[in-house]
C-alpha positions in Angstrom: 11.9 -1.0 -27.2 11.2 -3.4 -24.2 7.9 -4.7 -23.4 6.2 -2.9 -20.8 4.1 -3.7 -18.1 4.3 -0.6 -15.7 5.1 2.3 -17.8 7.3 4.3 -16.2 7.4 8.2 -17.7 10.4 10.4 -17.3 9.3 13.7 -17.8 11.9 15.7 -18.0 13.0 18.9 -17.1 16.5 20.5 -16.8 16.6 23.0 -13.8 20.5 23.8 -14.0 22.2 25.0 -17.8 25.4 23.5 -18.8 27.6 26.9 -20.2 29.7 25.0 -22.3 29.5 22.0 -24.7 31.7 19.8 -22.5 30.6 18.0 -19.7 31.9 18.3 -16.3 31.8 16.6 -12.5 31.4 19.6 -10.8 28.3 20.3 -13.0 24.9 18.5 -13.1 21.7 18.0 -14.4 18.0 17.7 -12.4 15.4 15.7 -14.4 11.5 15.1 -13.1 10.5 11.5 -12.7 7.0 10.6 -13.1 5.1 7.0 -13.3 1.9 6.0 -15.0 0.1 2.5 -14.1 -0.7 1.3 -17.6 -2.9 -2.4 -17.7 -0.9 -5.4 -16.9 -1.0 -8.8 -19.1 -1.2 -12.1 -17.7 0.6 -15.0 -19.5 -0.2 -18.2 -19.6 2.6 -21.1 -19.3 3.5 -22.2 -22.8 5.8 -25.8 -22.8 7.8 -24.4 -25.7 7.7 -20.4 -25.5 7.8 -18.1 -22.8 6.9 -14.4 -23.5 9.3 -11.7 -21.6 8.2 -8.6 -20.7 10.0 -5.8 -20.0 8.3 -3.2 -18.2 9.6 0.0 -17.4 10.2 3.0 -19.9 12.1 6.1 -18.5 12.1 8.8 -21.6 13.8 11.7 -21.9 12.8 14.8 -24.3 15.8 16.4 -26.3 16.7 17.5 -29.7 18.3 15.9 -32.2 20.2 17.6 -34.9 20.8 21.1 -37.3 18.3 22.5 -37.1 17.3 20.8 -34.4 14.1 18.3 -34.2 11.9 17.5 -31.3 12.7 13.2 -29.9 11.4 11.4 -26.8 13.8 8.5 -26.2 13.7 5.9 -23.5 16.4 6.2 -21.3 17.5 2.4 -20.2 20.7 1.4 -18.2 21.0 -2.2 -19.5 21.8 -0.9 -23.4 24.5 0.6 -25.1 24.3 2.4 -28.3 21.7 5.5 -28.4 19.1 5.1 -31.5 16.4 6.9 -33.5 13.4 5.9 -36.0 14.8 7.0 -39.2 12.2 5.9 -41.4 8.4 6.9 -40.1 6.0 4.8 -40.0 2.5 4.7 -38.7 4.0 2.1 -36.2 6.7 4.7 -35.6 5.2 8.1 -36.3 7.7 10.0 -34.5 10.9 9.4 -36.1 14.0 11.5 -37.1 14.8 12.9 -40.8 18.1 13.1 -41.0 17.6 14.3 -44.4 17.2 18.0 -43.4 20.5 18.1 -40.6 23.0 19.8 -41.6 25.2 17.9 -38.8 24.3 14.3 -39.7 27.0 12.2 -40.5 26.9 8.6 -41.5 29.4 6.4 -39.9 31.5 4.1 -42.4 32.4 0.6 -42.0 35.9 1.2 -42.3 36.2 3.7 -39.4 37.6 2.8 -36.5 34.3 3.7 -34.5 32.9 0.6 -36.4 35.6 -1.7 -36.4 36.3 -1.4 -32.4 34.1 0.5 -30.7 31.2 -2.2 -31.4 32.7 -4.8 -29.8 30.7 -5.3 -27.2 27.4 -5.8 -29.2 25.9 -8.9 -28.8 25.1 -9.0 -32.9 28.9 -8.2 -35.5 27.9 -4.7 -37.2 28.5 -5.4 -41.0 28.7 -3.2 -44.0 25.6 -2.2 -45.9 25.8 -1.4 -49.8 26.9 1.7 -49.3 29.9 0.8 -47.1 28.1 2.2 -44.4 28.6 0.5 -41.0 25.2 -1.1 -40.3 24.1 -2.5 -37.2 21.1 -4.8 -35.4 20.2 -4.9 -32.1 17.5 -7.3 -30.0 16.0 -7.8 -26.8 14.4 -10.1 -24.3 11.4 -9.2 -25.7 11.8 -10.4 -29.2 11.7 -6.9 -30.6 14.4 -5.9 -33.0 16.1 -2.8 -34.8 18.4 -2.2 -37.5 19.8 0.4 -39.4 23.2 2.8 -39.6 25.9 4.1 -37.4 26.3 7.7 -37.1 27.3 11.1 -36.1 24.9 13.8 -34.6 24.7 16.8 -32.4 22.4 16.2 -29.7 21.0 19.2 -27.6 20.0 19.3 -24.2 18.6 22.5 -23.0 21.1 25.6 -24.7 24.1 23.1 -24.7 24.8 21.3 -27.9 26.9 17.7 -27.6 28.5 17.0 -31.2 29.5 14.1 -32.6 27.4 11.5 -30.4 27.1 8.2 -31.8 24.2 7.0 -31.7 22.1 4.2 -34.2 19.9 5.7 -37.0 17.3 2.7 -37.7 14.7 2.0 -40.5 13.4 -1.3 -39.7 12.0 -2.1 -36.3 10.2 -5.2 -35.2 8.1 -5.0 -31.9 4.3 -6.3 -30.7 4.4 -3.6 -28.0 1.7 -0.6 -28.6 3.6 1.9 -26.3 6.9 2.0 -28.3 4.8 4.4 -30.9 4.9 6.6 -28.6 8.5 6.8 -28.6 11.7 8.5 -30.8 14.5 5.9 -29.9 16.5 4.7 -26.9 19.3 6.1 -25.1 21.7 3.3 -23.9 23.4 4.2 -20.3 25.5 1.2 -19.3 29.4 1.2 -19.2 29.5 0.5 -23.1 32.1 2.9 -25.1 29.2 4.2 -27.1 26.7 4.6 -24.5 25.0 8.3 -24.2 26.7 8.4 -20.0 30.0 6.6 -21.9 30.0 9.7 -24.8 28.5 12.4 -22.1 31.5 11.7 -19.4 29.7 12.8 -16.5 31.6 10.3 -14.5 28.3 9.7 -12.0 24.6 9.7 -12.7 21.9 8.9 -9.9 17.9 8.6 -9.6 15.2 7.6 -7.2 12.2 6.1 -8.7 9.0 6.9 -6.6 6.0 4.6 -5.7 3.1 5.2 -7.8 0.9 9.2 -8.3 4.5 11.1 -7.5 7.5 12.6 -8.5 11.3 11.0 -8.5 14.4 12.6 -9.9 17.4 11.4 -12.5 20.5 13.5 -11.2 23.2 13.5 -14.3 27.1 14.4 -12.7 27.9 15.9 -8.5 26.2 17.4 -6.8 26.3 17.5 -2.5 23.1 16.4 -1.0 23.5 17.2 2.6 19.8 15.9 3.6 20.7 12.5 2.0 22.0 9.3 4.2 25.6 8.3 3.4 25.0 5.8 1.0 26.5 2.2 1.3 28.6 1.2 -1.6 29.1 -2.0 -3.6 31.8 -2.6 -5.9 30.6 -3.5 -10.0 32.3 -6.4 -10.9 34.5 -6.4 -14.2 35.4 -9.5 -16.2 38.5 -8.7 -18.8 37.9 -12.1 -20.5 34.7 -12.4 -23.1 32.6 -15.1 -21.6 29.7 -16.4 -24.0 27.0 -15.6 -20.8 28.5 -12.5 -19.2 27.8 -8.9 -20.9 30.5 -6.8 -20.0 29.2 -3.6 -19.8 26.1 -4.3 -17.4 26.1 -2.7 -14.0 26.9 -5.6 -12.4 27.6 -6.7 -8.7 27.8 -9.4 -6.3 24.6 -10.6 -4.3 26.3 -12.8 -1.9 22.8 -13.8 0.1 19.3 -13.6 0.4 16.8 -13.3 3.5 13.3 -13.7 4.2 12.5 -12.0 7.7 15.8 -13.0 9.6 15.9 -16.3 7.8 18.8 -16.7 5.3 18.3 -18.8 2.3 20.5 -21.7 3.0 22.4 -21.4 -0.4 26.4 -21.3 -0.7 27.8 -17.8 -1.4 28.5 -19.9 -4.7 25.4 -20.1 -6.0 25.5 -16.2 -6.2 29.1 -16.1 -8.1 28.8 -16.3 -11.7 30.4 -19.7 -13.7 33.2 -20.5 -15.8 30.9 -19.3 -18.9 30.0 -15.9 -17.1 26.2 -17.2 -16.5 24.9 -16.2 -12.9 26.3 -12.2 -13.0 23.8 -9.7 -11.4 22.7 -7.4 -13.2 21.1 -3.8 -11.8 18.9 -3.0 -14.9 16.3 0.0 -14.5 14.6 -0.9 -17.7 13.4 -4.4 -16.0 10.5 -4.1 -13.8 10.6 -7.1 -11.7 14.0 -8.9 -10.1 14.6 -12.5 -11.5 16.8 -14.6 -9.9 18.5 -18.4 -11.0 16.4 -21.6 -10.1 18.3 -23.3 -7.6 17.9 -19.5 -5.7 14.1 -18.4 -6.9 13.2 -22.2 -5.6 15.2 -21.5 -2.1 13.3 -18.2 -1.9 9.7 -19.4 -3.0 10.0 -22.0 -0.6 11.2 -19.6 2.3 8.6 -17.2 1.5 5.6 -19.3 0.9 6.4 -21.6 4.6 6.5 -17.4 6.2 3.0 -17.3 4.7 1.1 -19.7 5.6 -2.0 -18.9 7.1 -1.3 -14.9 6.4 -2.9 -15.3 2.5 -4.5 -18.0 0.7 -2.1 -19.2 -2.1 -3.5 -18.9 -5.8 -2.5 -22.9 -6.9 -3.2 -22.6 -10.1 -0.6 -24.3 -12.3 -1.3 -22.8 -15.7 -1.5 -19.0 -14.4 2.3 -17.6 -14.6 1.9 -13.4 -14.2 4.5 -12.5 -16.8 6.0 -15.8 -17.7 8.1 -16.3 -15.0 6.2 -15.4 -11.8 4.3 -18.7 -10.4 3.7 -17.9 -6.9 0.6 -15.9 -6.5 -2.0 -15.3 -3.8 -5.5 -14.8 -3.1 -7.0 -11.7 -1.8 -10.3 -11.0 -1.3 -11.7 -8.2 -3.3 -12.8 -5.9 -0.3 -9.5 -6.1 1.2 -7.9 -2.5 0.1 -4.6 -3.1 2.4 -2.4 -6.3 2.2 -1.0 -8.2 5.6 2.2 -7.6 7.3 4.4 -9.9 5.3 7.8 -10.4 6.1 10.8 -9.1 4.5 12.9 -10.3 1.5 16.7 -8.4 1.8 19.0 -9.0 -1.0 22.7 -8.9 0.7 25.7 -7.4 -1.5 29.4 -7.5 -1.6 30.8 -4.9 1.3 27.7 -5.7 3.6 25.0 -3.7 1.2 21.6 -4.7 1.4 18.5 -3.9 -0.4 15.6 -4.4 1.5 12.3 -5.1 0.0 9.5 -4.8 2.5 5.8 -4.0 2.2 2.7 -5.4 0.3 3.6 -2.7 -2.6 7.0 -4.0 -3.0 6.9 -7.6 -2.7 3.1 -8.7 -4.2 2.2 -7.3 -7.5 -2.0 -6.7 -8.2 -2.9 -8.7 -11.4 -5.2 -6.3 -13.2 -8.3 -7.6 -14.6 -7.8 -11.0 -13.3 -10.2 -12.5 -10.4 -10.8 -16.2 -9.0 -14.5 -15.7 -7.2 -14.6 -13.1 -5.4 -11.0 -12.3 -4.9 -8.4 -10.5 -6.6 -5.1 -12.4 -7.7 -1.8 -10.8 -6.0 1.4 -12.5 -7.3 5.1 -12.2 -5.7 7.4 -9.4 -7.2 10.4 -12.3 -7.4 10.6 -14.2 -10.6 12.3 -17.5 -12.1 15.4 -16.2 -14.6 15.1 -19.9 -15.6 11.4 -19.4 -17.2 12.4 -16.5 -18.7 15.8 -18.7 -20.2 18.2 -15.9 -19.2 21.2 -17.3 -17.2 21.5 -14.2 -15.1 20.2 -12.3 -11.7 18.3 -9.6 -12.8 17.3 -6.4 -10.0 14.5 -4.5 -11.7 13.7 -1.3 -11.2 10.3 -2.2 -9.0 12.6 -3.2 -5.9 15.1 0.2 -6.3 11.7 2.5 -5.3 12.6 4.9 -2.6 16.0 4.1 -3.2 19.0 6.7 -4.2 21.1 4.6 -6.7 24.4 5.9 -7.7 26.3 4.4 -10.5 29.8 5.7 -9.8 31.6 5.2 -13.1 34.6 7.0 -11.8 35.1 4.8 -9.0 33.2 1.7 -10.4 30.9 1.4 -7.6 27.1 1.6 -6.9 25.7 3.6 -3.9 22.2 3.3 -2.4 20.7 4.6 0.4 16.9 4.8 1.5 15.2 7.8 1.0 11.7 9.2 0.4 11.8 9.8 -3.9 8.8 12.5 -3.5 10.9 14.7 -0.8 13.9 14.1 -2.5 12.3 15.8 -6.0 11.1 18.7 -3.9 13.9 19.4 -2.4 16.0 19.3 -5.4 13.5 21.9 -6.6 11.8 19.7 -9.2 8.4 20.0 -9.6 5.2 17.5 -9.2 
């Protein structure tokens, strides 16, 4: 449901067969990882609005009640409750009939699944005229979706997993063309009602590749004697509702940032969230790009734009901002295929984790379509959370390439190591 400027497919295949209808740790599931490079927008600055967009889809093919019907749902680890089209439309052509399921089961507003298992939605479910418990969801993007609560089996492979509750929605309000394309959304995060939440696998993993090959989404254990011991960094839980922290992110502690082996010189402070909860970090796979708070994306811009001087010819144009938050870009001239050695930007965690983005892939983003003269415009893969008017660090999924990210929900941890996604899929047996 998120804008999208890098599409990023999940095909999906399950290699391993759970025998029974209950999840365990000491089973798992292998899914293929695939991306597509889909035409990027370019938005100008607007004083008054500022368009978001999310860019990064990872779907997953499954069925979807009795007897069962085909869906391909985004899989995205900054949501919570699961959803389907109910209603089809030509906007939304492939959409669920929950008509014809014998397992359906609406979800009424005086359960207790409605009354307290919703709590943590950013929009109070209500009660429809049929006492039904009816809910409505947004994003960054502006797009919307409303509809019911309910009951469903959901099949994966020959194992059946009853009861899920997910969101069963006729209206639907987005500008983006790809999310036709799509049967719904599977939430991940730490939400009670979240697919991983209902599922219990206890762990779930991936490594997102670079561009033309394969990655992997690893659901549950499984020992991986060819991969690094990964370096772990706590999530960080607030018990208290604050109006700017959401709960049930994967969130962590970035205590530092540095360019090269310069460290921005910004207190640990500015990196701990505030009395309201605004300033968590947030490790979201559905966001493609990492936005950090001004004071920070300033210190940063300034850092990294002083390393380059007189390595690439800054754009200085102060009406281009690549995706409404992004205002540092570069020129590059058009029969240039290979960037400049550029230094380093390391994002430093809690428990002396980093996350190292190096490399003219990783840290300068091609603008398609856009040119000054004869040179193509590059911009830099760090953007203002301020533009975007969240109050929140966000670490998208384009800086967690090559990367093996656990998310530890037993331990409440998240693990990362280095590691080559397209190696890691092949020897994990999944094909390209």
């Amino acid at each position: 449901m998120k804008l999208i400027q890098v599409l990023l497919h999940f095909l999906m295949f399950f290699s391993l067969i759970l025998s029974k209808t209950c999840f365990s740790l000491n089973q798992s599931i292998i899914l293929q990882l695939k991306t597509k490079q889909i035409p990027s927008v370019t938005i100008l600055r607007a004083p008054n609005k500022l368009s978001f967009q999310h860019n990064v889809s990872l779907t997953v093919s499954l069925t979807v009640g009795s007897p069962p019907q085909e869906a391909t749902m985004v899989l995205d680890t900054g949501s919570e409750l699961s959803w389907l089209h109910c209603k089809r439309t030509p906007n939304t052509p492939l959409a669920f009939d929950p008509s014809v399921s014998s397992s359906y089961t609406p979800v009424p507003c005086s359960s207790a699944t409605c009354r307290t298992r919703t709590q943590d939605f950013s929009i109070p479910v209500s009660c429809d005229p049929k006492n039904l418990c009816h809910v409505v969801l947004s994003y960054a993007d502006a797009s919307s979706v409303e509809g019911n609560l309910a009951a469903e089996t959901f099949r994966v492979e020959n194992s059946s997993l009853p009861q899920m509750v997910f969101g069963c929605m006729d209206t639907s309000s987005s500008s983006n063309p790809e999310d036709s394309k799509t049967s719904g959304l599977i939430g991940m995060n730490q939400g009670s009602l979240s697919f991983v939440s209902q599922m219990g696998p206890g762990k779930f993993s991936y490594c997102i590749p670079g561009r033309d090959s394969s990655g992997v989404l690893l659901l549950g254990e499984m020992v991986l004697p060819w991969l690094k011991p990964l370096s772990y960094t706590p999530l960080v839980h607030v018990t208290t509702k604050l109006p700017y922290f959401d709960q049930v992110a994967y969130t962590v502690q970035l205590e530092g940032i540095r360019v090269g082996t310069t460290v921005l010189p910004q207190p640990k402070s500015a990196y701990v969230p505030d009395h309201t909860g605004a300033g968590q970090t947030m490790v979201d796979s559905g966001t493609q790009f990492t936005f950090l708070l001004g004071p920070v994306y300033n210190s940063l811009k300034n850092e990294f734009s002083r390393q380059m001087k007189g390595i690439l010819r800054q754009l200085e144009d102060p009406d281009f901002v690549f995706q409404g938050a992004m205002d540092l870009c570069y020129r590059v001239e058009l029969s240039k295929t290979i960037l400049p050695s550029l230094p380093s930007v390391t994002l430093m965690f809690q428990g002396g984790v980093e996350m190292s983005v190096g490399g003219g892939d990783k840290l300068l983003y091609k603008v398609s379509g856009i040119t000054r003269e004869n040179d193509q415009v590059y911009c830099f893969t760090f953007g203002s959370s301020d533009l975007l008017g969240i109050e929140a660090f966000v670490i998208g999924h384009h800086h967690q390439q090559n990367l093996w990210m656990e998310f530890d929900l037993a331990k409440s941890r998240l693990g990362l190591a280095e590691v080559r996604c397209d190696l890691a899929s092949q020897r994990l047996g999944v094909p390209h």
